[in-house]
C-alpha positions in Angstrom: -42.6 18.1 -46.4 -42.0 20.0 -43.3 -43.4 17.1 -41.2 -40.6 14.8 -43.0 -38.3 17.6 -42.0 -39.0 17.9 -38.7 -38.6 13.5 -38.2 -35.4 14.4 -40.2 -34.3 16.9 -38.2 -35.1 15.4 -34.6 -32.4 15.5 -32.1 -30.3 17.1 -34.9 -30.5 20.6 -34.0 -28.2 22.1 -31.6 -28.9 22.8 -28.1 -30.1 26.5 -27.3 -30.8 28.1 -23.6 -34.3 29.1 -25.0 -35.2 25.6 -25.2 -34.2 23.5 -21.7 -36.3 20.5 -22.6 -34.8 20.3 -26.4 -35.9 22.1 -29.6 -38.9 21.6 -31.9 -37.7 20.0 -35.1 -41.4 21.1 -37.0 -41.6 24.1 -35.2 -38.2 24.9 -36.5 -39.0 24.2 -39.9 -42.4 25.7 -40.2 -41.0 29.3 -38.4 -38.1 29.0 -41.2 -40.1 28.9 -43.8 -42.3 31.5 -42.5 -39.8 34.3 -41.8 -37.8 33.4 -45.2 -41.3 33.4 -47.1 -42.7 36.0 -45.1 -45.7 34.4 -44.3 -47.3 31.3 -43.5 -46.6 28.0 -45.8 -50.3 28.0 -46.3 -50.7 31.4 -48.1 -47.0 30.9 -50.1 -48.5 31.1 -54.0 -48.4 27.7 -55.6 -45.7 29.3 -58.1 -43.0 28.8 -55.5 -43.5 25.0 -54.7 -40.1 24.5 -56.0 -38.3 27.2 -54.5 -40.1 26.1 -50.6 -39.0 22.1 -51.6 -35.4 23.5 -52.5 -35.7 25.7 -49.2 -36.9 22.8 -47.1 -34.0 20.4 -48.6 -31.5 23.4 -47.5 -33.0 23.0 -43.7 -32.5 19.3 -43.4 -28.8 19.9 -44.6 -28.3 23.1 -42.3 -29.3 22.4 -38.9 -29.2 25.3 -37.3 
């Protein structure tokens, strides 16, 4: 899912001074859902599946 994000998401997101050469669509999504989940997308508990798809879907509609 965050690799579909992140082709989503390319050339979508705006332009920031950080990031001269363009931003990171996967990078992007994978750091989101780390700092919202406070941890990485590999050690989120299987429980939340739904709430990281719903969180993931909220991305793609809020480039940011």
């Amino acid at each position: 899912m965050i690799q579909e994000a992140g082709d989503y998401l390319l050339g979508q997101l705006p332009d920031h001074p950080n990031h001269p050469k363009g931003r990171n669509p996967y990078a992007h999504v994978a750091i989101c859902v780390k700092d919202h989940f406070n941890g990485s997308y590999k050690d989120i508990p299987d429980e939340k599946f739904n709430e990281v798809v719903k969180y993931i879907e909220f991305l793609k509609q809020n480039p940011s």
